[in-house]
Backbone as CSV, one residue per row, in Angstrom:
resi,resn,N_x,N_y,N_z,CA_x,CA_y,CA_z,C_x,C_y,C_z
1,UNK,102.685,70.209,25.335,103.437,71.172,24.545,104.641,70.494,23.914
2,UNK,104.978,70.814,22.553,106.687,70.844,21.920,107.684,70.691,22.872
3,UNK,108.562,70.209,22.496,109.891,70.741,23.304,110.923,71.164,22.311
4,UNK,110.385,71.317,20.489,110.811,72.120,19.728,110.490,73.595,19.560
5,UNK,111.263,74.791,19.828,110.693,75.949,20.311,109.608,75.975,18.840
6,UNK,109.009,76.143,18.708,107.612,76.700,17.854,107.169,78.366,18.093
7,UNK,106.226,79.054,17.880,105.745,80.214,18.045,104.759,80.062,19.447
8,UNK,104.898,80.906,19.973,103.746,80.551,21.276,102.716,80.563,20.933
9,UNK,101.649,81.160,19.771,100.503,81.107,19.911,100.321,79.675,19.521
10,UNK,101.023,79.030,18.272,101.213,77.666,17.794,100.842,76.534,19.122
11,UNK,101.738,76.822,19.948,102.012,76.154,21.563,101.139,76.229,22.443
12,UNK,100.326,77.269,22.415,99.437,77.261,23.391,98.132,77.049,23.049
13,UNK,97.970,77.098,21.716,96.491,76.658,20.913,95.873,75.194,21.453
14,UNK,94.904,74.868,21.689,94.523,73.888,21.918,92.959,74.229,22.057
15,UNK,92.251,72.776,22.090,90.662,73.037,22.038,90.132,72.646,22.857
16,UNK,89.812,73.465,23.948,88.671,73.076,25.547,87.577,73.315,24.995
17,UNK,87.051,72.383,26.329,85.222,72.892,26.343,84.789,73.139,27.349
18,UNK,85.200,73.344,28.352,85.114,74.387,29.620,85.305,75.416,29.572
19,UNK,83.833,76.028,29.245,84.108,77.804,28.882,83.249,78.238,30.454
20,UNK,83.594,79.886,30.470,83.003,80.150,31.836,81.488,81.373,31.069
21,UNK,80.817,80.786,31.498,79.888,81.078,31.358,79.398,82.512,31.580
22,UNK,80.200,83.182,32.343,79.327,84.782,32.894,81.135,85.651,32.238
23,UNK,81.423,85.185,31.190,82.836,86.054,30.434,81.819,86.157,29.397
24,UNK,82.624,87.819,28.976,82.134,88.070,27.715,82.962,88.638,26.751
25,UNK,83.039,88.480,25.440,84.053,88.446,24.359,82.989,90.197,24.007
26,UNK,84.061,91.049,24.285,83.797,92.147,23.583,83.665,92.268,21.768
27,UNK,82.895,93.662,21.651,82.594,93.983,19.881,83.983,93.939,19.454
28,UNK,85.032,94.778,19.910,86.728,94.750,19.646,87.516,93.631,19.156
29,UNK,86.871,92.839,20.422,87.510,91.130,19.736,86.852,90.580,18.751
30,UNK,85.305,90.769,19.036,85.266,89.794,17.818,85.687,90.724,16.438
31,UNK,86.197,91.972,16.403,86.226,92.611,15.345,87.476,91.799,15.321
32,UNK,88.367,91.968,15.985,89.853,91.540,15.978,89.909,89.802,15.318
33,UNK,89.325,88.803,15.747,88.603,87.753,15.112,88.811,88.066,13.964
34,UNK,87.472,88.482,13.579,87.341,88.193,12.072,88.470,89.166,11.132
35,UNK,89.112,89.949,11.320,90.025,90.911,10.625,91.171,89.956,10.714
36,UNK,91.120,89.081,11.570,92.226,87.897,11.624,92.144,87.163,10.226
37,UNK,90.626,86.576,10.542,90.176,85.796,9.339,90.454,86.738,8.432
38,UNK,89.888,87.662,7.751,89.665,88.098,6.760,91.103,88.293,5.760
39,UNK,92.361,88.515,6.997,93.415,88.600,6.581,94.270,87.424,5.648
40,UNK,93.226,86.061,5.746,94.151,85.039,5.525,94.507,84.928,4.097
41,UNK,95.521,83.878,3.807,95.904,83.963,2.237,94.342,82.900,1.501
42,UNK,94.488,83.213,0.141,93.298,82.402,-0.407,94.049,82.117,-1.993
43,UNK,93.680,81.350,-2.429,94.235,80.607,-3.813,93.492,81.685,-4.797
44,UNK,94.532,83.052,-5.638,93.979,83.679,-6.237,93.259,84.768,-5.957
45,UNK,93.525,84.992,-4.384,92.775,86.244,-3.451,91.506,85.890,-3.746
46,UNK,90.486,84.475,-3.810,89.746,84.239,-3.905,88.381,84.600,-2.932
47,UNK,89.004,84.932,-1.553,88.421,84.923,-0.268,87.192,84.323,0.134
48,UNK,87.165,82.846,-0.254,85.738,81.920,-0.565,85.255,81.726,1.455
49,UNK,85.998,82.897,2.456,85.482,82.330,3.947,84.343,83.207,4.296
50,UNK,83.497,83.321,4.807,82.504,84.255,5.620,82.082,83.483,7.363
51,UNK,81.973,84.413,7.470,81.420,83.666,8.905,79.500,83.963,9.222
52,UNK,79.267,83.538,9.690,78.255,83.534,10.940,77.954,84.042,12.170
53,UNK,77.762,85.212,12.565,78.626,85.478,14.221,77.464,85.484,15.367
54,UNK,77.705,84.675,16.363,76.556,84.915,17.731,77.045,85.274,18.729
55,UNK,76.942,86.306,19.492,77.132,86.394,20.818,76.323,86.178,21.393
56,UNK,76.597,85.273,22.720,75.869,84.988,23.774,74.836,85.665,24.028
57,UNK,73.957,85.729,24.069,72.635,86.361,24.441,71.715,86.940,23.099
58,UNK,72.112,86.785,21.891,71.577,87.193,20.941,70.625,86.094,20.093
59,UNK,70.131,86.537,19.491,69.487,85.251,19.030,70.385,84.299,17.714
60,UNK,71.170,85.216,16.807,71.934,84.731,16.230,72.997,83.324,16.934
61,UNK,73.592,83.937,17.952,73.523,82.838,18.997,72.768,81.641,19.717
62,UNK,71.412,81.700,19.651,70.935,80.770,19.747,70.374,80.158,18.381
63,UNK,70.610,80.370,17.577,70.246,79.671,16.178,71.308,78.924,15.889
64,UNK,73.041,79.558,16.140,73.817,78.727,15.840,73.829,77.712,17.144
65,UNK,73.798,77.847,18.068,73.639,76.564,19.004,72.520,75.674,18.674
66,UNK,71.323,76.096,17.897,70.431,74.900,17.825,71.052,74.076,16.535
67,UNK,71.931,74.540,16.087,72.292,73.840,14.786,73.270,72.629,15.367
68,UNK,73.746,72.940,16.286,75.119,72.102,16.833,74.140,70.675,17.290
69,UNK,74.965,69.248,17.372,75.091,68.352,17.823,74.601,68.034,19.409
70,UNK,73.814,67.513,19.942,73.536,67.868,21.143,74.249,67.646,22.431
71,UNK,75.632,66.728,22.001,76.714,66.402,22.599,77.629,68.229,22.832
72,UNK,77.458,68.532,21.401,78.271,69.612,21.661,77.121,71.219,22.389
73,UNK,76.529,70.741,21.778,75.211,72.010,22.386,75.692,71.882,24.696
74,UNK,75.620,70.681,24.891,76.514,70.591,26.607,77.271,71.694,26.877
75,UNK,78.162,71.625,26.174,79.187,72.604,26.219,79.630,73.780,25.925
76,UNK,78.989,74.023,25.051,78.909,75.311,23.908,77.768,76.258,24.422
77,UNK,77.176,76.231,24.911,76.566,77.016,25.497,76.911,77.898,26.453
78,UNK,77.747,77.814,27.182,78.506,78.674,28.003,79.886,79.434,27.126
79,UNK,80.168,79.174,25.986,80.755,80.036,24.682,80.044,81.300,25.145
80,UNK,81.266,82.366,25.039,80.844,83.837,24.802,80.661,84.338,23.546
81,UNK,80.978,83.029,22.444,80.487,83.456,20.847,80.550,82.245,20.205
82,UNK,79.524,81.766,19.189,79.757,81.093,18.552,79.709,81.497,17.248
83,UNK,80.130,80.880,16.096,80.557,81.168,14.395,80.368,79.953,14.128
84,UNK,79.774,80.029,12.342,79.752,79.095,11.689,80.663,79.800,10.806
85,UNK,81.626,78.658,10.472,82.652,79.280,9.046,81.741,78.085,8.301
86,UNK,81.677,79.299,6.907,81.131,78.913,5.439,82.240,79.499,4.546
87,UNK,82.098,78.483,3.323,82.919,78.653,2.261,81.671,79.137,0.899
88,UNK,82.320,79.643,0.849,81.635,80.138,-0.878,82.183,79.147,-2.200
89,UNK,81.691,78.829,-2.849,81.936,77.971,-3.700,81.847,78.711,-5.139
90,UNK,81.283,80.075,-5.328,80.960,80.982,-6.665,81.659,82.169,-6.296
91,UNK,82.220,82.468,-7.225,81.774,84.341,-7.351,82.062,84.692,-9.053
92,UNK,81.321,85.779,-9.701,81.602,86.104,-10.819,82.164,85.714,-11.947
93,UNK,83.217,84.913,-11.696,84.453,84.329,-12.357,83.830,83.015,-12.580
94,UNK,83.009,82.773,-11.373,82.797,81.021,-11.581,82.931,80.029,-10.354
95,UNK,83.069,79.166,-10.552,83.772,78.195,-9.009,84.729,78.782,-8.630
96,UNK,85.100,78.425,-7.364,86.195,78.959,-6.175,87.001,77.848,-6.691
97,UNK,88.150,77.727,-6.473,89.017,76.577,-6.451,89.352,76.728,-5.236
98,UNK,89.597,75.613,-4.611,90.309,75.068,-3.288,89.265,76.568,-2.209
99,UNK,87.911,76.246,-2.309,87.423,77.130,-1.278,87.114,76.619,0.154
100,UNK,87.407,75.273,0.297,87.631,74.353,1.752,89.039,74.913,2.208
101,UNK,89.860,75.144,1.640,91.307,75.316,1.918,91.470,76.599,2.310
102,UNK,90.794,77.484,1.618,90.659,79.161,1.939,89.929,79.182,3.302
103,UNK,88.788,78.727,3.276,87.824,78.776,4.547,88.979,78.402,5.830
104,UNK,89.609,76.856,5.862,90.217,76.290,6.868,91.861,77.523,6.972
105,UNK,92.324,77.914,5.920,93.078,79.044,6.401,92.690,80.221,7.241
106,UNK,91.616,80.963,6.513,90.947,81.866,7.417,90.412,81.400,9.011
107,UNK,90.254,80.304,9.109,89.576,79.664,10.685,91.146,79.337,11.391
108,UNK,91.847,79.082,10.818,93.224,78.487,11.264,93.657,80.438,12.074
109,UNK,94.069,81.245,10.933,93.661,83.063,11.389,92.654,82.603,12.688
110,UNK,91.731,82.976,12.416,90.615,83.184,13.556,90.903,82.794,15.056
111,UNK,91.429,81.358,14.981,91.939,80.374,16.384,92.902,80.954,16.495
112,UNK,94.240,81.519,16.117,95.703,81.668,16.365,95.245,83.521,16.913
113,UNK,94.359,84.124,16.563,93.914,85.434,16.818,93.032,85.316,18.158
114,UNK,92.494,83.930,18.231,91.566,83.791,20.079,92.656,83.554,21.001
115,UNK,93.935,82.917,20.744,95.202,82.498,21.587,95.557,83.789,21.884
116,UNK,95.652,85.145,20.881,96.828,86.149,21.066,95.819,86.921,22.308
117,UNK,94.626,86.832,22.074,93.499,87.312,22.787,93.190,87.223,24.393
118,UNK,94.059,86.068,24.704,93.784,85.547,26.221,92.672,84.711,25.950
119,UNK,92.217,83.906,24.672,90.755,83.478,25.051,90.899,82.004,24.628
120,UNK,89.646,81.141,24.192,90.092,79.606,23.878,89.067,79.914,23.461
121,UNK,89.046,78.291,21.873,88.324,78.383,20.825,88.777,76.806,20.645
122,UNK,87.379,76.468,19.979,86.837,74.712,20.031,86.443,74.639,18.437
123,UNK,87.198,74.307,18.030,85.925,74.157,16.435,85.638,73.142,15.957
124,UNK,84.304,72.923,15.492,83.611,71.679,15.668,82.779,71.048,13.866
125,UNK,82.473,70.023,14.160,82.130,69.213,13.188,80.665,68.833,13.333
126,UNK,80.391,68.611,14.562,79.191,68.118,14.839,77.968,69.211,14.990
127,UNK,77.873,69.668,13.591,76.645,69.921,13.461,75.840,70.143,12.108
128,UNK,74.452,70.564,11.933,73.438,70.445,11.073,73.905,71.482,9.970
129,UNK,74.595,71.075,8.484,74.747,72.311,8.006,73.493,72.731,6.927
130,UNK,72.631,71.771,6.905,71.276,71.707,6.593,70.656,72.816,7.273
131,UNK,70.316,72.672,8.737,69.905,73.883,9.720,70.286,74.762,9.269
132,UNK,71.901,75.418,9.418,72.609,76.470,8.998,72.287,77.152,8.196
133,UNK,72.050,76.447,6.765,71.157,77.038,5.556,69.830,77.494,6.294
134,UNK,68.935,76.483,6.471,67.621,77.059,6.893,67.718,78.366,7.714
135,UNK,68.097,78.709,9.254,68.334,79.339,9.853,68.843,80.537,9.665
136,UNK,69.718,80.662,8.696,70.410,82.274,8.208,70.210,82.154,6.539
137,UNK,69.246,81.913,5.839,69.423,81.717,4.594,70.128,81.684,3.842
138,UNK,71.277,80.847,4.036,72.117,81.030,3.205,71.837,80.769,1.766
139,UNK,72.500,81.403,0.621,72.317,80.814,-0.872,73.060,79.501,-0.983
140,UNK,72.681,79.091,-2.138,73.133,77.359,-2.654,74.554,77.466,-2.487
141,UNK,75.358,78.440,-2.971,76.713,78.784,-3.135,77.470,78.807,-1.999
142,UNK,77.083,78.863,-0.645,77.214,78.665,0.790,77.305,77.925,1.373
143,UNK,78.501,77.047,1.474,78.461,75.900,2.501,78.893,75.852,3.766
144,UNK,78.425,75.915,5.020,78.527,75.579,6.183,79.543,74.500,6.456
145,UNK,80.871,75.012,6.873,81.645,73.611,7.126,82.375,73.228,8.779
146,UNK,82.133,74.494,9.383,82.662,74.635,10.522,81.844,75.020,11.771
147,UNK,81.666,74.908,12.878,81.250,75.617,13.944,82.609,75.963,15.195
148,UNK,82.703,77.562,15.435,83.263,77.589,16.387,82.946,78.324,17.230
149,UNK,83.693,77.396,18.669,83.485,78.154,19.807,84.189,79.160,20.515
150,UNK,84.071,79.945,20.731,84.812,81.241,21.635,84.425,81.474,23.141
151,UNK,85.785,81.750,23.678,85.081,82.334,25.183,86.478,81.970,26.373
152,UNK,85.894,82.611,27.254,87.635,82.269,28.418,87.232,81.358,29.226
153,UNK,88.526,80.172,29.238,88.479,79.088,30.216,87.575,79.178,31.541
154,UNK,86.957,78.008,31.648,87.024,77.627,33.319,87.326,76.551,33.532
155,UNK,87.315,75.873,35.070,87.490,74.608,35.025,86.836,73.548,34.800
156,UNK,87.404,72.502,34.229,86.785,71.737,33.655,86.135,70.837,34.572
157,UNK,85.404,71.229,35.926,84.634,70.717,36.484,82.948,71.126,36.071
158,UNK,83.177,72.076,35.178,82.023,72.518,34.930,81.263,71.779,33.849
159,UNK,82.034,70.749,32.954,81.349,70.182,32.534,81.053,68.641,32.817
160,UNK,79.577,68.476,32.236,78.539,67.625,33.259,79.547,65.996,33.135
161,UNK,79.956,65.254,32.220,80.069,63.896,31.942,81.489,64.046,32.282
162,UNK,81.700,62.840,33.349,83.025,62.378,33.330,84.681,62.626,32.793
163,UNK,83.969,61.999,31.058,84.511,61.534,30.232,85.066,62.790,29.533
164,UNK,84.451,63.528,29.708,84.259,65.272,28.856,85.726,66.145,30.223
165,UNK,85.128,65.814,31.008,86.332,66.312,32.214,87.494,65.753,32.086
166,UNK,87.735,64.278,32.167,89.130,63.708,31.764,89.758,63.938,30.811
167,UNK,89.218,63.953,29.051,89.459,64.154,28.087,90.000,65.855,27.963
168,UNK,89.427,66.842,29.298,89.790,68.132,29.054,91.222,68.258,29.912
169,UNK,91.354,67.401,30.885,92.646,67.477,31.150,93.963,66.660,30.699
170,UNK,93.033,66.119,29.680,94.233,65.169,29.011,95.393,65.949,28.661
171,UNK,96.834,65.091,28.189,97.856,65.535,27.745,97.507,65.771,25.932
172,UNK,97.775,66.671,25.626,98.042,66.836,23.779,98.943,66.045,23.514
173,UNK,98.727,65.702,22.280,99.429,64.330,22.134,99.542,64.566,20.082
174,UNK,100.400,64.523,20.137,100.731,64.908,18.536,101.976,63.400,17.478
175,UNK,101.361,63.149,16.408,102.123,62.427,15.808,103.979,62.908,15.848
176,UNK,104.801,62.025,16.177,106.430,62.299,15.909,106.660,62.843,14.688
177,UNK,107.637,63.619,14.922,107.921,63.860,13.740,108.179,62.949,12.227
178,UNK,108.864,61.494,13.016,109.271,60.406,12.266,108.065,60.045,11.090
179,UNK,106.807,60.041,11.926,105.603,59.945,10.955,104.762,60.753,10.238
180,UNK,105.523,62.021,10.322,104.587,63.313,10.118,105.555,63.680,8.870
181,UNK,106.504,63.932,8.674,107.104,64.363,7.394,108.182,63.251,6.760
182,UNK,108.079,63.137,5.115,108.730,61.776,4.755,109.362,62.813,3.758
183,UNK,110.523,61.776,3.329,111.821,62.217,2.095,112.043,60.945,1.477
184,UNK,111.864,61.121,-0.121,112.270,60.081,-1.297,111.261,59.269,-0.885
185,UNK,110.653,58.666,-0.261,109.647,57.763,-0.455,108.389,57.904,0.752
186,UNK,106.978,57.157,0.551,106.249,57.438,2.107,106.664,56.889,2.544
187,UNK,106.874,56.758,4.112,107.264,56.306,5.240,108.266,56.731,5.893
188,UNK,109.492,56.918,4.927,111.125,57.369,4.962,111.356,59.254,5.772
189,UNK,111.557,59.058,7.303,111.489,59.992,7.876,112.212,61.339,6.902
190,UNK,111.791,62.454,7.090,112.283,63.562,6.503,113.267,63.847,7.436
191,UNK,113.067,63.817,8.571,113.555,64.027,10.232,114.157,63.172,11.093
């Protein structure tokens, strides 16, 4: 954690993969979720985000887990929901501008709305957005850029590799400020 006061949900956000397997993310939350998302700002009220939604036991749920990485499929499976965030790249008008930026705002919403929740959320890279299309048909205009995970902690003995356990109790570890914001030139701390 900071030792600059920040917002708590800011502070307590972080991405496990020790989910407990027999929790379940109620219809409420995930409504609460996505009304998170849906709320976010977009370049032009463009709203280029949609999601994907699986709960555990549904099959939508198991379509988005077969899409995932099989490193991450380990872990994600004990998720009480998984989502694919997609960006839209069209509507009416034409191209989206900055519809990666809209999408990653709305998911940025989504995670800061699983913190206020009591819950933890993983979002991931490693997977097929090829599948994604196949699997929920998406149109051409639909790009798959995200997978996330939802669901309430357990301990991170539950997952199988070592390396996956150490890495979950690691310390967060964030660039200084010194290197993170510059003034009059790059490099030249702002801070």
């Amino acid at each position: 954690m900071t030792s600059i006061p920040i917002a708590t949900l800011l502070a307590e956000r972080w991405s496990p993969r020790a989910y407990d397997a027999s929790a379940v993310v109620s219809p409420e939350q995930v409504r609460s979720l996505l009304e998170a998302a849906r709320w976010a700002p977009s370049l032009g009220n463009t709203q280029p985000a949609r999601y994907l939604v699986g709960v555990r036991g549904t099959p939508a749920f198991d379509a988005i887990l077969a899409t995932l990485n099989s490193g991450n499929q380990a872990w994600a499976r004990r998720a009480s929901l998984l989502l694919i965030g997609v960006m839209v790249t069209t509507n009416k008008k034409g191209e989206v501008p900055y519809a990666e930026y809209g999408l990653g705002l709305a998911s940025e919403n989504l995670v800061l709305q699983v913190v206020e929740l009591g819950l933890i959320a993983h979002q991931m890279a490693g997977f097929s957005p090829d599948a994604v299309h196949a699997a929920f048909a998406l149109p051409d205009d639909a790009v798959p850029k995200v997978a996330i995970a939802v669901g309430s902690p357990a301990s991170p003995e539950v997952l199988e590799e070592d390396w996956r356990i150490e890495r979950e109790k690691a310390d967060r570890v964030r660039l200084p400020l010194e290197e993170f914001a510059f003034t009059d030139r790059w490099g030249k701390p702002a801070l």
